[in-house]
C-alpha positions in Angstrom: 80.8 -7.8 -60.1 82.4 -7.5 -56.4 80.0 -4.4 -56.0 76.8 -6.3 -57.4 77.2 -8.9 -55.1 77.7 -7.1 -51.9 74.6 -5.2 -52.7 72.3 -8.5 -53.4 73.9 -8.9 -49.5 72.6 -6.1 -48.3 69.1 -6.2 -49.8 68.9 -10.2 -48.4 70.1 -9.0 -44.8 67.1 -6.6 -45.4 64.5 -8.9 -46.2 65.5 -11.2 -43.5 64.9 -8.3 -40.9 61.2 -7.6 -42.2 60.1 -11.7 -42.0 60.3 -12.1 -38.4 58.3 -8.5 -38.2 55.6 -9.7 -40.9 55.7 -13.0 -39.0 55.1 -11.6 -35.4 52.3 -9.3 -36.9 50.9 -12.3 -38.8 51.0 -13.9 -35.2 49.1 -11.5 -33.5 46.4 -10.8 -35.7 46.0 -14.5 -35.4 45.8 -14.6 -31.4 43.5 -11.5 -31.4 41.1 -13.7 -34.1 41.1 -16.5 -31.4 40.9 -14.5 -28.4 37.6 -13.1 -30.1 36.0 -16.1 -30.8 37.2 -17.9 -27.5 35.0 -15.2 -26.3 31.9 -15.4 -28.1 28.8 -15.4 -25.9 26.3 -17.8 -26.9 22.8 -18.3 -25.1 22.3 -22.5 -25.4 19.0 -23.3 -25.1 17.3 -26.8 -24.8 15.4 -29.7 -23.5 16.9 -33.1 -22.1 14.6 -36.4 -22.5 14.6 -39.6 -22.7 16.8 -42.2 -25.0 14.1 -44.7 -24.7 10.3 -42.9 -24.8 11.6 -39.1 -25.4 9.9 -38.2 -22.9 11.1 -34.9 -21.3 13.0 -35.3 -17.5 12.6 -32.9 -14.6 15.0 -31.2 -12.7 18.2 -32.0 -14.9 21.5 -30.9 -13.5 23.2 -29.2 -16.4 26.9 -28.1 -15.5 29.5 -26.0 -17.5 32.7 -27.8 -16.3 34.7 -25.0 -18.7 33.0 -22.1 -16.7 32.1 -23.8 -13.3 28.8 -22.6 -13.7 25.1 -24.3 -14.4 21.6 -24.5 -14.2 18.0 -26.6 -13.7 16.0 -27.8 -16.0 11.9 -27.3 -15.5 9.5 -29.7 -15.2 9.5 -30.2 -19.1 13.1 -30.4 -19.5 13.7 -26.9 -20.6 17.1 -25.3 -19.9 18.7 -22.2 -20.6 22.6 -21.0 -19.9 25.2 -18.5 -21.2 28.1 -20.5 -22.5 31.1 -20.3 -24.9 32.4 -22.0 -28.0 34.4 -25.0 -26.9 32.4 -25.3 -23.1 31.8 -28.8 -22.2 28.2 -29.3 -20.5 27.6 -32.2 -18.3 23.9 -33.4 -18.2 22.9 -35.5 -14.8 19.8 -36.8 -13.1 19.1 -39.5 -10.4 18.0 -42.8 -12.8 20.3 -41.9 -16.1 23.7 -41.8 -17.0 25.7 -38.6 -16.6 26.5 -37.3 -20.1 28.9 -34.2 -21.6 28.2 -32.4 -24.8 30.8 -29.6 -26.5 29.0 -26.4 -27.7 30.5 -26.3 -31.1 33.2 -23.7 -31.8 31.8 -23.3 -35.5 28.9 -21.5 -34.5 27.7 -18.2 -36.6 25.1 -17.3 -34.7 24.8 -16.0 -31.0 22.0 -18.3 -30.2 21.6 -22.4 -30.2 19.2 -24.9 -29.4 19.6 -28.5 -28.8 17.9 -31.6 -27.7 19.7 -33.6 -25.6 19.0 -37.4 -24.5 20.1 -39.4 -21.4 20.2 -43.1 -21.0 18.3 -44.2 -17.9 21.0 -45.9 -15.6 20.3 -49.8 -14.7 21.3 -51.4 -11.5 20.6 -54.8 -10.6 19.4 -54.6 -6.9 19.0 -57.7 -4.7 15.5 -58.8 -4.1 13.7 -57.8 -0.6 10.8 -59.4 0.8 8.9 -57.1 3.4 7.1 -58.8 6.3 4.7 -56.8 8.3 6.4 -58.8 11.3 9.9 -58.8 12.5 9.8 -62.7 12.9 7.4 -65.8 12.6 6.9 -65.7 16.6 5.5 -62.3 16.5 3.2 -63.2 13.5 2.1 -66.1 15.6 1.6 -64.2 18.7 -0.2 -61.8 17.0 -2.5 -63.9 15.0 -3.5 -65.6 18.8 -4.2 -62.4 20.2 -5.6 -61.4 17.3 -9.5 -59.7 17.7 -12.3 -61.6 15.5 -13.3 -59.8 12.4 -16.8 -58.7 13.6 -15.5 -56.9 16.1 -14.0 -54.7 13.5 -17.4 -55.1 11.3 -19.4 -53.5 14.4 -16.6 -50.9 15.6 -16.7 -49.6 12.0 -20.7 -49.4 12.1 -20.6 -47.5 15.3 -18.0 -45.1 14.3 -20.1 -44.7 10.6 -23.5 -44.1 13.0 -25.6 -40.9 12.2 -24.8 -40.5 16.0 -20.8 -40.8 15.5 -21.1 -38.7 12.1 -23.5 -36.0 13.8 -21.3 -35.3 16.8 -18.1 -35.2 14.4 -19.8 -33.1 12.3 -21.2 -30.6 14.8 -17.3 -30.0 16.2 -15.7 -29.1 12.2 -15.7 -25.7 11.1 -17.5 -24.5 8.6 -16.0 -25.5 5.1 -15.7 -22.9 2.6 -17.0 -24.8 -0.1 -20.1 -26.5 1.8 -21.1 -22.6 2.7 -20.9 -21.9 -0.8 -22.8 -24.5 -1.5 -25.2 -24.2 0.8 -25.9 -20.4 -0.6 -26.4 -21.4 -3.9 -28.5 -23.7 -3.0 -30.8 -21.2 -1.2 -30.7 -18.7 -4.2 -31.9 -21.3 -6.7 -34.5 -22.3 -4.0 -36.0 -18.4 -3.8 -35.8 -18.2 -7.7 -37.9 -21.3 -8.2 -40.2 -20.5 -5.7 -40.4 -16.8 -6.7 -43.6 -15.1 -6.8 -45.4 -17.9 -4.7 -45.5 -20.0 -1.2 -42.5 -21.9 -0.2 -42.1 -25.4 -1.0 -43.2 -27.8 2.3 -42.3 -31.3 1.7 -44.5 -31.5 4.7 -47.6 -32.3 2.0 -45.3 -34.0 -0.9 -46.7 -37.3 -1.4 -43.5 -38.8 -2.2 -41.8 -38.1 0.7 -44.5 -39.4 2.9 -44.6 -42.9 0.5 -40.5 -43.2 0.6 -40.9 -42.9 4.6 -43.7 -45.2 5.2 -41.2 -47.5 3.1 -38.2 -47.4 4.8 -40.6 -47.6 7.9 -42.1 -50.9 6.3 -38.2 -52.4 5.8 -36.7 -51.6 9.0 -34.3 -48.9 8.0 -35.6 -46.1 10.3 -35.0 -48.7 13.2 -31.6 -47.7 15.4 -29.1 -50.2 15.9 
């Protein structure tokens, strides 16, 4: 009986050595599980709009505080980043409320799209009234010294004259699109007149009767 028992002793003191063995094993097959999904690259992919018209926003800030890394969205809101299961994302933008979002750490696949909407960010501002005038004495002294209207009415007229326009004109450089114009204009005027005389508004009837008009109403008179 004495014997029995001292070798139930032994096999117990036995057992006891191999648990904290299975145990640390267990342990370490456990970290190196979680050390391989901690590290499990996933390309997130998405588009930030609107909470109120869905609208896609420009030029989003999007941040991985977990990685210290980020990117900019286009012009339609599109982003792209590397991140990692777990990775919190801050979304901001001037006009909306800065917001986070957790890749999840579930994920099966190595990429992951999302849509992601910011609230526009209020603020009650004071009102300002402009004034063209730094005080009511200035809009007063002004308003004396001001010049009548017609004086405006007949500078305007004088800068708008064929005279004004002509010498303006005659001092630009040649636009490309006016040349261009200008040659097209020409080749449609030698294909319609292909195979006989030039046209000569010199003996259109038209012409003459429009010019004897505007002769008739004044408008060929200078000012």
């Amino acid at each position: 009986m004495r014997q029995k028992i001292l070798n139930l002793v032994i096999t117990m003191k036995k057992y006891l050595l191999i648990v904290p063995i299975l145990m640390c094993f267990s342990l370490t097959i456990y970290g190196q599980q979680k050390m391989i999904d901690s590290t499990k690259i996933i390309q997130l992919s998405g588009v930030v709009v609107s909470e109120i018209d869905l609208n896609a926003i420009p030029y989003v800030t999007v941040y991985n505080k977990t990685k210290r890394h980020g990117v900019i969205s286009d012009y339609f809101g599109f982003f792209s980043l590397v991140s990692f299961p777990g990775d919190t994302l801050y979304f901001s933008n001037q006009g909306y409320n800065t917001s986070s979002y957790i890749v999840p750490d579930t994920l099966k696949e190595n990429r992951y799209s999302i849509i992601h909407m910011l609230q526009r960010d209020a603020q009650q501002i004071q009102e300002v009234t402009v004034y063209p005038w730094p005080s009511r004495e200035e809009f007063a002294r002004y308003f004396v010294e001001m010049k009548p209207y017609e004086d405006a009415m007949r500078r305007a007229q004088r800068e708008l004259s064929g005279e004004s326009l002509a010498f303006v004109a005659a001092r630009l450089d040649a636009d490309a699109s006016l040349a261009a114009g200008n040659a097209y204009n020409q080749r449609n005027t030698r294909l319609y007149t292909n195979g006989q005389l030039p046209v000569n508004n010199l003996f259109n009837p038209y012409s003459w009767g429009k010019l004897i008009s505007d002769w008739k109403e004044g408008k060929l008179s200078r000012q």
